[in-house]
Gaussian input, Z-matrix of N, CA and C with variables (Angstrom, degrees):
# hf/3-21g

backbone

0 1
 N
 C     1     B1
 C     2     B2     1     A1
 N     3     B3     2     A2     1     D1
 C     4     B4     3     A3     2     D2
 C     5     B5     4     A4     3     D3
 N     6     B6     5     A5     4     D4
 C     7     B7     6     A6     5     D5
 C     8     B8     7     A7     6     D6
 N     9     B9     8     A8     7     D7
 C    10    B10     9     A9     8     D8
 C    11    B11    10    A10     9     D9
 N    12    B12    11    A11    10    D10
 C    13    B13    12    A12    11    D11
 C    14    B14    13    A13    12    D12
 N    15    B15    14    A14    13    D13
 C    16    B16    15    A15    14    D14
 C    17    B17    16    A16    15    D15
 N    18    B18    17    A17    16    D16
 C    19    B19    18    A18    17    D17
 C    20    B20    19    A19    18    D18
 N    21    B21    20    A20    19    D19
 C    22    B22    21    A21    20    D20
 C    23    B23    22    A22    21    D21
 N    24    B24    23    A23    22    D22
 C    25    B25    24    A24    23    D23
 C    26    B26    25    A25    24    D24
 N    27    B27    26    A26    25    D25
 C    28    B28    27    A27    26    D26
 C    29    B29    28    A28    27    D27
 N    30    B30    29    A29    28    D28
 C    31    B31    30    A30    29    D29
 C    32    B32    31    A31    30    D30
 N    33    B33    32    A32    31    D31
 C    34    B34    33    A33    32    D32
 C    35    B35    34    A34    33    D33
 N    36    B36    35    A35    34    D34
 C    37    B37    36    A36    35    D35
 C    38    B38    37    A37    36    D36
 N    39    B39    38    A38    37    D37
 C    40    B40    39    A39    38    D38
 C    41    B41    40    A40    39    D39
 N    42    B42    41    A41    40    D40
 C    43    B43    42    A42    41    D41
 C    44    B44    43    A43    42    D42
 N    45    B45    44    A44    43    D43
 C    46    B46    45    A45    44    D44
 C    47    B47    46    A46    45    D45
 N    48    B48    47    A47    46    D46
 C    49    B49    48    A48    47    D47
 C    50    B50    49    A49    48    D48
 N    51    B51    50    A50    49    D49
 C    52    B52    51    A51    50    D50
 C    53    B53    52    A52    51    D51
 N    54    B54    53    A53    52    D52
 C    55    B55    54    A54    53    D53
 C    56    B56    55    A55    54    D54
 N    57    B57    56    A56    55    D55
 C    58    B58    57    A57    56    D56
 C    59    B59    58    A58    57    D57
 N    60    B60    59    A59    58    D58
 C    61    B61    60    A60    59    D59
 C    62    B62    61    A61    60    D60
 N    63    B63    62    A62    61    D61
 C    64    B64    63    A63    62    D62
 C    65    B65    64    A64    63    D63
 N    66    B66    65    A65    64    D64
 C    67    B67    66    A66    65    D65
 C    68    B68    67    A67    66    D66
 N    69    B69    68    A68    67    D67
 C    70    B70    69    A69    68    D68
 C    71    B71    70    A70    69    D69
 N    72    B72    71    A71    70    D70
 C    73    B73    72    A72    71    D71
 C    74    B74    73    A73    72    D72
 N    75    B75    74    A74    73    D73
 C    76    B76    75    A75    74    D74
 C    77    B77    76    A76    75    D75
 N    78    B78    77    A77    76    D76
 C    79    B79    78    A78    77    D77
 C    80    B80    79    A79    78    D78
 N    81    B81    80    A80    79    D79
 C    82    B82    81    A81    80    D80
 C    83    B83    82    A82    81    D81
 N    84    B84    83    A83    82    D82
 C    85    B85    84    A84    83    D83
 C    86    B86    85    A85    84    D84
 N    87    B87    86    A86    85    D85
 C    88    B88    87    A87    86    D86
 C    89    B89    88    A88    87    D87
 N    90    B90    89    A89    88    D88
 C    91    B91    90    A90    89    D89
 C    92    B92    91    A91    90    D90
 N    93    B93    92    A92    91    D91
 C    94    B94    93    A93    92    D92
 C    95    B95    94    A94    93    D93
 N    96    B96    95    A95    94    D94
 C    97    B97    96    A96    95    D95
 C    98    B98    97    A97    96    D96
 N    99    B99    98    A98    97    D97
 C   100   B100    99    A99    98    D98
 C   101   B101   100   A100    99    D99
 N   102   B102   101   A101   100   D100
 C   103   B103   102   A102   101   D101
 C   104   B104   103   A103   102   D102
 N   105   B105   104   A104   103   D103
 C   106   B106   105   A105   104   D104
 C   107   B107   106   A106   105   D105
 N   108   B108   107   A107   106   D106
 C   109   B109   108   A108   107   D107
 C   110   B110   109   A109   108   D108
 N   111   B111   110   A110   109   D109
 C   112   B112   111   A111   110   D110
 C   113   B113   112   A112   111   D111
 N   114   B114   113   A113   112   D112
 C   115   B115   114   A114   113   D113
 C   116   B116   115   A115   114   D114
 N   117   B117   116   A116   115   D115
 C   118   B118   117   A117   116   D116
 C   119   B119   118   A118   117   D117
 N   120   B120   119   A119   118   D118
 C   121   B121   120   A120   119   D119
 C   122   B122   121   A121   120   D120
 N   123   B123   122   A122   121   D121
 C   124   B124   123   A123   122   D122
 C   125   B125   124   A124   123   D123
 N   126   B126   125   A125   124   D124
 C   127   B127   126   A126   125   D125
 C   128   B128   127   A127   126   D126
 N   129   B129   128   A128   127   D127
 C   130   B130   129   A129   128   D128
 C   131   B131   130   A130   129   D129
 N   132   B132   131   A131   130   D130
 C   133   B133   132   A132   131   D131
 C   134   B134   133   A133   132   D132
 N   135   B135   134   A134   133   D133
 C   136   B136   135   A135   134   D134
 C   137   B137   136   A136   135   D135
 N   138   B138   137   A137   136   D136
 C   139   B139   138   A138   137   D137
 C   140   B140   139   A139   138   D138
 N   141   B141   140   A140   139   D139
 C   142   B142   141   A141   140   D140
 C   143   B143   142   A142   141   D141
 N   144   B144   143   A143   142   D142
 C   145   B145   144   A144   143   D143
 C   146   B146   145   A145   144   D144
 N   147   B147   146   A146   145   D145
 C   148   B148   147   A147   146   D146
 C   149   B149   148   A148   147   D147
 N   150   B150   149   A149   148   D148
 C   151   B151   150   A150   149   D149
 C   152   B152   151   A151   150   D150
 N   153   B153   152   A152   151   D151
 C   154   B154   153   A153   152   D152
 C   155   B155   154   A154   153   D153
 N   156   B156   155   A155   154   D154
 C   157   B157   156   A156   155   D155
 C   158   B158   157   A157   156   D156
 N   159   B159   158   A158   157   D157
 C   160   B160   159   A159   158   D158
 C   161   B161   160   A160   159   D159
 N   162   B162   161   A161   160   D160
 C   163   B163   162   A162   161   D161
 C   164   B164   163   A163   162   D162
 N   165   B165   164   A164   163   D163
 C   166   B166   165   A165   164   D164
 C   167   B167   166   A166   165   D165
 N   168   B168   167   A167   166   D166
 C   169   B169   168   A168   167   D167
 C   170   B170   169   A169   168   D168
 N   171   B171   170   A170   169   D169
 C   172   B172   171   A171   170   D170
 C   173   B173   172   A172   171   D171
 N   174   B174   173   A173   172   D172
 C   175   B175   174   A174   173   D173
 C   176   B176   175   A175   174   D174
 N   177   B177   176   A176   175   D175
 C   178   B178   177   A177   176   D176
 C   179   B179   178   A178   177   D177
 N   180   B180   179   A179   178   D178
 C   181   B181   180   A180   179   D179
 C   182   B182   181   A181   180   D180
 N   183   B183   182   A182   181   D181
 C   184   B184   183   A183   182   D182
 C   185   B185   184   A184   183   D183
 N   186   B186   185   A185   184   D184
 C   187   B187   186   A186   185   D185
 C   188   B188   187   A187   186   D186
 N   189   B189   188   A188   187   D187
 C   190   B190   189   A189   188   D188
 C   191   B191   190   A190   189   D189
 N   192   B192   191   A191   190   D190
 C   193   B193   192   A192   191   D191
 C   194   B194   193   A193   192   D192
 N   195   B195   194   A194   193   D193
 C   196   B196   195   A195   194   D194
 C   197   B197   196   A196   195   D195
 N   198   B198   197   A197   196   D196
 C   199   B199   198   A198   197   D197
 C   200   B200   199   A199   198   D198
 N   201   B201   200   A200   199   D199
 C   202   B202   201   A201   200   D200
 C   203   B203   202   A202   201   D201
 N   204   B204   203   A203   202   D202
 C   205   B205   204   A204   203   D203
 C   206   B206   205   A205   204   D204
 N   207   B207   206   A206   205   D205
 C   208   B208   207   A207   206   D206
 C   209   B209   208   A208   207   D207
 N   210   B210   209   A209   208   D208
 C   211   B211   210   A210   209   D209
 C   212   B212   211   A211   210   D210
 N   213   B213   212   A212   211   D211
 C   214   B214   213   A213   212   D212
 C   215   B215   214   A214   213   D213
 N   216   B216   215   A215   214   D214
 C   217   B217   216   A216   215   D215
 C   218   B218   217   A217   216   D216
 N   219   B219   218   A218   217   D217
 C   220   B220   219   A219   218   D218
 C   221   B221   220   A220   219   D219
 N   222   B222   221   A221   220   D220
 C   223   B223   222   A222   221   D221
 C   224   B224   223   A223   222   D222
 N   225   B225   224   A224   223   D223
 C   226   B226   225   A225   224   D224
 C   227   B227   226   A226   225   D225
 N   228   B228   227   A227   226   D226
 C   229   B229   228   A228   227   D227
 C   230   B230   229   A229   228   D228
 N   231   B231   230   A230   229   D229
 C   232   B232   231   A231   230   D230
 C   233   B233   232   A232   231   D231
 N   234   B234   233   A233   232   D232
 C   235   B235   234   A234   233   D233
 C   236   B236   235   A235   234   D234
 N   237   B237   236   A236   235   D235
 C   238   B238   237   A237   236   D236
 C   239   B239   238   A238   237   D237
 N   240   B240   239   A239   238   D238
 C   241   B241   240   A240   239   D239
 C   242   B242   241   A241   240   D240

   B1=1.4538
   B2=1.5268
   B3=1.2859
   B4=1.3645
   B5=1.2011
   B6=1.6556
   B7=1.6435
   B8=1.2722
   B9=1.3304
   B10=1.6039
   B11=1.8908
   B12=0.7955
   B13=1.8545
   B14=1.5361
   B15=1.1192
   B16=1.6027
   B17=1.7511
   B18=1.6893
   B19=1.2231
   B20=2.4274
   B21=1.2075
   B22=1.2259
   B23=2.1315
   B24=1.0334
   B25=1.5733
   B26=1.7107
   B27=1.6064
   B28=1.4307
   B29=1.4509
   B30=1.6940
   B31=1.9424
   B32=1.3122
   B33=1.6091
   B34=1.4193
   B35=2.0488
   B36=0.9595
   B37=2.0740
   B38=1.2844
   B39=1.6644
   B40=1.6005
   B41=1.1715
   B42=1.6054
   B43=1.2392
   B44=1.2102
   B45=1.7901
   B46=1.4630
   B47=1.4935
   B48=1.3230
   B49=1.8196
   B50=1.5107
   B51=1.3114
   B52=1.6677
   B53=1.6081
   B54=1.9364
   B55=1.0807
   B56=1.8037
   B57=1.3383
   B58=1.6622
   B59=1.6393
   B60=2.0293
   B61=1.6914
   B62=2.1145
   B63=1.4863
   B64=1.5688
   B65=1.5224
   B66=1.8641
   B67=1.4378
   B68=1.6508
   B69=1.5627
   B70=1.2604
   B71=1.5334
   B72=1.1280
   B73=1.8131
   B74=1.3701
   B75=1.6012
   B76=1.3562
   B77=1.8140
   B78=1.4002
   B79=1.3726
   B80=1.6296
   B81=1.4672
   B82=1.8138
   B83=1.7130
   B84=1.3231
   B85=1.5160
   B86=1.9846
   B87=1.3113
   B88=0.8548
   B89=1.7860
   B90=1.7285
   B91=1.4329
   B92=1.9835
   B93=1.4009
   B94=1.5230
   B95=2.0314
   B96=1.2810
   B97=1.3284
   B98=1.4616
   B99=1.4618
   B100=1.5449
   B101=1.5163
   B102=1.4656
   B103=1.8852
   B104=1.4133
   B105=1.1293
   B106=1.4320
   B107=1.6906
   B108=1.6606
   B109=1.4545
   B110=1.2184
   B111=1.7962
   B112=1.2496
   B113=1.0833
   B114=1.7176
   B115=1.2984
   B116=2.2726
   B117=0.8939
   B118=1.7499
   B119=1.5491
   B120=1.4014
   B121=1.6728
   B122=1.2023
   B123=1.7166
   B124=0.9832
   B125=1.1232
   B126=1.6617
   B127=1.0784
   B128=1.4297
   B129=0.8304
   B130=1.6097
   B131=1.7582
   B132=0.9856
   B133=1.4926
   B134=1.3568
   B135=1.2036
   B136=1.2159
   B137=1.5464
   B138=1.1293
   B139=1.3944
   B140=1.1376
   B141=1.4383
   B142=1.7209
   B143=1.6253
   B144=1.1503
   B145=2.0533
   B146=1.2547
   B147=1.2639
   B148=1.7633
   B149=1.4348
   B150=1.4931
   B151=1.5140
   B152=1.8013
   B153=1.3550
   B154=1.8615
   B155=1.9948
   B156=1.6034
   B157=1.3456
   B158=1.1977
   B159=1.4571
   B160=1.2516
   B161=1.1495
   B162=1.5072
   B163=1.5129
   B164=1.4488
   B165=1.6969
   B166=1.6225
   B167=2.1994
   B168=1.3862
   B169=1.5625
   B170=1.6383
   B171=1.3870
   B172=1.6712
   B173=1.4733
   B174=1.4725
   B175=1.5199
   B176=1.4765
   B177=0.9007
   B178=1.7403
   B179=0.8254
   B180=1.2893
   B181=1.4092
   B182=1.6362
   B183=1.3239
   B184=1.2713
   B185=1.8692
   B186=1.5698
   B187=1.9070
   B188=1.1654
   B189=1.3075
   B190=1.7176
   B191=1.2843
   B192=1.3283
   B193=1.5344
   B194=1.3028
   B195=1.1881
   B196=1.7164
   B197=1.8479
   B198=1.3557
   B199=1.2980
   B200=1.6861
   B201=0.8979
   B202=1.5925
   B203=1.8451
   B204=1.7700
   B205=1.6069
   B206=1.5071
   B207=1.7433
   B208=1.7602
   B209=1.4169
   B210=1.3160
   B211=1.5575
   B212=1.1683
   B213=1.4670
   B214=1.4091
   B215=2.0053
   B216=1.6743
   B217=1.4135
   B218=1.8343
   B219=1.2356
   B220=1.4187
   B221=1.4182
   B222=1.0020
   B223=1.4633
   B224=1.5386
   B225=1.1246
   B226=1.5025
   B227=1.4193
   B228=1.5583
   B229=1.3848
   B230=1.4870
   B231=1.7789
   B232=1.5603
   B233=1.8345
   B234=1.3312
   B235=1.2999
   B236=1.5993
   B237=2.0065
   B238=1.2998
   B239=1.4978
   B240=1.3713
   B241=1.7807
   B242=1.3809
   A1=111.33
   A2=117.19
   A3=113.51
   A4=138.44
   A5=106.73
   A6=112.53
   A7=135.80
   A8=100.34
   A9=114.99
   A10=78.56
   A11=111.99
   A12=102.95
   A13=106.46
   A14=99.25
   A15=97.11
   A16=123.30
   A17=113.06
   A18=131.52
   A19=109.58
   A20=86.98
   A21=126.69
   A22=99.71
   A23=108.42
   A24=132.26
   A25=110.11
   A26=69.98
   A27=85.98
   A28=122.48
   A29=92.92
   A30=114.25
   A31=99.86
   A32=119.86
   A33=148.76
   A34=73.82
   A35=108.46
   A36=104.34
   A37=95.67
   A38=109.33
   A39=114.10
   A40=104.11
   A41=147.80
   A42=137.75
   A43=123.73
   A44=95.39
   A45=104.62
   A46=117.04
   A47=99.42
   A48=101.16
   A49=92.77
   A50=146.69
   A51=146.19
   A52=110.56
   A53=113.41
   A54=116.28
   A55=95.57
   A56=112.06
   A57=118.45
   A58=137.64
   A59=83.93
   A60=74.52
   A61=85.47
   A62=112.28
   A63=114.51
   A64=121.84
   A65=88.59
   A66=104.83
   A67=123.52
   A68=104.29
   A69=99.62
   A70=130.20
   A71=103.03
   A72=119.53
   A73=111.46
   A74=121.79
   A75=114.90
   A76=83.99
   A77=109.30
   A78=108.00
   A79=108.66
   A80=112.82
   A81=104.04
   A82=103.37
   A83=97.53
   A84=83.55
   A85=117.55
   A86=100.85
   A87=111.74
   A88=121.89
   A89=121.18
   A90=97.44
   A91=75.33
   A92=120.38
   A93=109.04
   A94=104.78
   A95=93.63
   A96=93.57
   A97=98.10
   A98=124.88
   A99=128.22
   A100=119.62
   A101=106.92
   A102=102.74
   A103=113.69
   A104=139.58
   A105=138.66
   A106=99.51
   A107=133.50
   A108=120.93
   A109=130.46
   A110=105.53
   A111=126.71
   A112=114.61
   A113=94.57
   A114=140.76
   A115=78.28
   A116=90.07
   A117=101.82
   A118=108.41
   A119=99.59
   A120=111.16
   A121=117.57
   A122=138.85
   A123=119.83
   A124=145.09
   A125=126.16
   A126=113.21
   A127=133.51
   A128=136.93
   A129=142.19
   A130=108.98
   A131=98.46
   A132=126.67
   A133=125.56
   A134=133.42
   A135=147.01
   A136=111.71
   A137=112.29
   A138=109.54
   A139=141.82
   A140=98.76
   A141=102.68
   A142=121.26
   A143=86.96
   A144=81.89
   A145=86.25
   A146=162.71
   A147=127.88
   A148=112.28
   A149=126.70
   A150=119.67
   A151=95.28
   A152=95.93
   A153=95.96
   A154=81.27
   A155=115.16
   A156=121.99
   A157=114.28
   A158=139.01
   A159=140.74
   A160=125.67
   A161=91.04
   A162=130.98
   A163=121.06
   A164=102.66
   A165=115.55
   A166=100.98
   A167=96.59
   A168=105.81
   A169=88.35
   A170=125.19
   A171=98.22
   A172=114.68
   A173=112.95
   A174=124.05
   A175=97.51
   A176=122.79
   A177=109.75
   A178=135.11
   A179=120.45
   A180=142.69
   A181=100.84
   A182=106.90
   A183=115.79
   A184=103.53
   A185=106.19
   A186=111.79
   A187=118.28
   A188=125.55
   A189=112.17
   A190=113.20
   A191=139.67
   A192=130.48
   A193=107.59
   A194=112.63
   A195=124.16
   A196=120.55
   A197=119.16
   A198=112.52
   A199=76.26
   A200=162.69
   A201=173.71
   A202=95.46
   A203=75.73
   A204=89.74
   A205=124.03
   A206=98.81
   A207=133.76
   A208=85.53
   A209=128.59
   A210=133.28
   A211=110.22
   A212=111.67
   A213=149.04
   A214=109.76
   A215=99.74
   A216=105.85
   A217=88.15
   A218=116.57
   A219=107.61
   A220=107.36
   A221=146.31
   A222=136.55
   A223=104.00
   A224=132.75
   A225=149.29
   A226=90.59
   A227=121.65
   A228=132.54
   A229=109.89
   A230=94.84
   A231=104.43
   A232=110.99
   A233=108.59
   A234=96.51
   A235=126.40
   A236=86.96
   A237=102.49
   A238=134.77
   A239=123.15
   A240=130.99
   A241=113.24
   D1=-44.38
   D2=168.93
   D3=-55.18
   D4=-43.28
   D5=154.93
   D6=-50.49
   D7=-12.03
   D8=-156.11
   D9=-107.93
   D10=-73.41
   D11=167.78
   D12=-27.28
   D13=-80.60
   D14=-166.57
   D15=-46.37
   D16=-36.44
   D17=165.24
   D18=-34.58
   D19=-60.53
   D20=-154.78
   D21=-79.40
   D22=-21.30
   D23=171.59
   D24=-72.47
   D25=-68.04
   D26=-171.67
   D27=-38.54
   D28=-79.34
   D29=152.76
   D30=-0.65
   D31=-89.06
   D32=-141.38
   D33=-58.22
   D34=-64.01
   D35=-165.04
   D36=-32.41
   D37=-83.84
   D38=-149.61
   D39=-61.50
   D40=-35.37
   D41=149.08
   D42=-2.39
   D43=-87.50
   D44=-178.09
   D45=-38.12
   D46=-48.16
   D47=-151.35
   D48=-80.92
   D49=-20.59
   D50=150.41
   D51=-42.08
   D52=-51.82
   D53=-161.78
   D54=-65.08
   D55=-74.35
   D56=168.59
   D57=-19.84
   D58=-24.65
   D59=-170.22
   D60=-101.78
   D61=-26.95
   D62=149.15
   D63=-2.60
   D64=-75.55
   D65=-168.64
   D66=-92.75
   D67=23.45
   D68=-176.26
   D69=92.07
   D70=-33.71
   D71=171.23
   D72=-34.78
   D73=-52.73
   D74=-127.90
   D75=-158.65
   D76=130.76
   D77=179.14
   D78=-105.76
   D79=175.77
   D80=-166.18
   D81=-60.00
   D82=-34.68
   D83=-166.91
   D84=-98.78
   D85=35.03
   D86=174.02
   D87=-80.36
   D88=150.69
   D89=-132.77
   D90=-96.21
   D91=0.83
   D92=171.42
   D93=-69.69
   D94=-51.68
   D95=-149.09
   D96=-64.41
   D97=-46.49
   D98=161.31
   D99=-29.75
   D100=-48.47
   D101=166.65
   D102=-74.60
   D103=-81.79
   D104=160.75
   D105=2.23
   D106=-72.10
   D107=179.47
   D108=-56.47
   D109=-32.81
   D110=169.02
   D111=-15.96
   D112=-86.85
   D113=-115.44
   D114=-104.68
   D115=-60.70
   D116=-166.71
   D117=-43.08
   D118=-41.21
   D119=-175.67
   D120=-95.44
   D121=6.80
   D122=110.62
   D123=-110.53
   D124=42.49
   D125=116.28
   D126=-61.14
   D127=-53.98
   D128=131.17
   D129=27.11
   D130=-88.90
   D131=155.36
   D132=-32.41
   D133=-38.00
   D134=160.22
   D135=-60.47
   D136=-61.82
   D137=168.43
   D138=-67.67
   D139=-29.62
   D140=152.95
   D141=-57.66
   D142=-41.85
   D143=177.41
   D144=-83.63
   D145=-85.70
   D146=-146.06
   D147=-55.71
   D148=11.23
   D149=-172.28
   D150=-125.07
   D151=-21.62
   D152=156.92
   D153=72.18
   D154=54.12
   D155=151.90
   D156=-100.83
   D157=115.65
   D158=143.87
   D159=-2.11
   D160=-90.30
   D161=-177.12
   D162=-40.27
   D163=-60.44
   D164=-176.47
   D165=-59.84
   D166=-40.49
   D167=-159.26
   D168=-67.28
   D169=-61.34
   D170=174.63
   D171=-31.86
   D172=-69.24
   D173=-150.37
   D174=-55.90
   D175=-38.38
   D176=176.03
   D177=-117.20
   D178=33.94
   D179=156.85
   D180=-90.92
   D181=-53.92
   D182=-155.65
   D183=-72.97
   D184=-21.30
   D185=159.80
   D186=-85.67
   D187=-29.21
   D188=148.80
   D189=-56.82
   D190=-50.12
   D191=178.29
   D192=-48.83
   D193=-62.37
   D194=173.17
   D195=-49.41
   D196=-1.76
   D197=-176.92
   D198=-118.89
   D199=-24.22
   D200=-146.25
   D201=-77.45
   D202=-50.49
   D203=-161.72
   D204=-80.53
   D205=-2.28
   D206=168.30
   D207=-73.14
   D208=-75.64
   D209=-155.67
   D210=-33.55
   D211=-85.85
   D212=146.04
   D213=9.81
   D214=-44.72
   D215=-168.92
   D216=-86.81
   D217=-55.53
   D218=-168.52
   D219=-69.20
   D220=0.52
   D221=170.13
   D222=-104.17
   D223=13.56
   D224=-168.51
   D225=-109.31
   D226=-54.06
   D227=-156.20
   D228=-70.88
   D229=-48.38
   D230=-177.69
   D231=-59.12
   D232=-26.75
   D233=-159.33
   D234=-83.82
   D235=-20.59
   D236=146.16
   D237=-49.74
   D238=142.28
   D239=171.81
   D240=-86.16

């Protein structure tokens, strides 16, 4: 039941923060939509490894790395003058 929560969370994150940055709300490197992918995809990830998926456990591991690499750019930006 919990996985199935957490599965279902997750979803609901990277959604949102796709739908928002969709509709204009929220740009990639924005620090909501960056947590929302974060955060959503691994949970994501979690459940793929208790469900012993390959496939899914790359793919969202590898979009948490990839929203990492959002972070990474805006704290690069700030530090610039």
């Amino acid at each position: 039941m919990l996985l199935q929560l957490m599965s279902v969370v997750g979803a609901l994150m990277v959604l949102a923060a796709y739908g928002l940055n969709q509709g204009g709300v929220w740009r990639e490197l924005h620090a909501g939509y960056l947590t929302l992918n974060i955060v959503g995809s691994l949970m994501l990830g979690v459940v793929a490894i208790a469900d012993q998926r390959a496939g899914f456990i790359l793919l969202e591991f590898a979009w948490a790395g990839l929203g990492l690499v959002g972070v990474a750019r805006v704290i690069r930006s700030r530090r610039q003058p």
